[in-house]
C-alpha positions as CSV (number, residue, x, y, z in Angstrom):
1,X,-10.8,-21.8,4.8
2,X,-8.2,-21.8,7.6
3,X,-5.8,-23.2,4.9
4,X,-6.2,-20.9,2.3
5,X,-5.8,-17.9,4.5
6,X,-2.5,-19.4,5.4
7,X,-1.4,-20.0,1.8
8,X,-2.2,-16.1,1.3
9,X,-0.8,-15.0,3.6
10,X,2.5,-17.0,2.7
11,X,2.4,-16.3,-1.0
12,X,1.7,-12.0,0.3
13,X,4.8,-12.1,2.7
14,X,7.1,-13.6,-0.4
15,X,5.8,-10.9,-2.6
16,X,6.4,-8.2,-0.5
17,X,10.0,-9.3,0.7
18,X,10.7,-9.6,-3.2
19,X,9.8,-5.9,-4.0
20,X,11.7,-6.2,-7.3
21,X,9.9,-9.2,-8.9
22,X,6.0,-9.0,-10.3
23,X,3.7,-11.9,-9.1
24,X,0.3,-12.8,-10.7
25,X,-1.9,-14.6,-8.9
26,X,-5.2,-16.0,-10.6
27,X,-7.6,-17.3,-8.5
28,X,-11.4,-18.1,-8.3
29,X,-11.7,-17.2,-4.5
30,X,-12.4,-13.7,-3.5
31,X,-9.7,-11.6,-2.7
32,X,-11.7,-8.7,-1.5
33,X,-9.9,-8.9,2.5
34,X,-6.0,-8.7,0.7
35,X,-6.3,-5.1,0.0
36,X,-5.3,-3.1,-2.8
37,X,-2.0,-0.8,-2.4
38,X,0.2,0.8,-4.4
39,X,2.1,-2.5,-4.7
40,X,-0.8,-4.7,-4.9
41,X,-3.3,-4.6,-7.4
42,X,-6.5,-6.8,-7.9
43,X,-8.3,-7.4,-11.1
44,X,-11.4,-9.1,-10.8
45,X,-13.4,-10.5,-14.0
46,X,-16.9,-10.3,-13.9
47,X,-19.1,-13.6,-13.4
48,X,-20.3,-15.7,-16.0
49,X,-23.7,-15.8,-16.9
50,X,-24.6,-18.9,-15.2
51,X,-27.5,-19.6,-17.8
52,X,-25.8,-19.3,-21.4
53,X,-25.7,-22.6,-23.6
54,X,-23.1,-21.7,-25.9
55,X,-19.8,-19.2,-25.4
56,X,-19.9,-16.0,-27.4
57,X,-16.9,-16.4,-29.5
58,X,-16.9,-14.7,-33.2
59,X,-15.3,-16.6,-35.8
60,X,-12.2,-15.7,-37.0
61,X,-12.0,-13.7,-40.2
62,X,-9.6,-15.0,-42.8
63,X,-8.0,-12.9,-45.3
């Protein structure tokens, strides 16, 4: 846990001095104690339903 708050913190700082450049970060840990500004924004999926057997994909239509 100690480490990853480290990397965070690292990869945050480098963002921030680099105002000019977008990052995107995609993690599976919880970034609810980064923050949102108006230069950081966080998108968060919603969690998969742990119980499903098969993934809901349609098939593709052909023409």
């Amino acid at each position: 846990m100690v480490n990853r708050r480290i990397s965070m913190d690292s990869i945050m700082k480098v963002a921030k001095e680099q105002q000019h450049r977008q990052f995107i970060l995609l993690t599976p840990q919880d970034m609810s104690n980064v923050g949102q500004t108006d230069q950081i924004r966080i998108f968060k999926l919603q969690d998969p339903d742990r119980g499903q057997t098969v993934l809901p994909f349609q098939p593709a239509e052909t023409e």
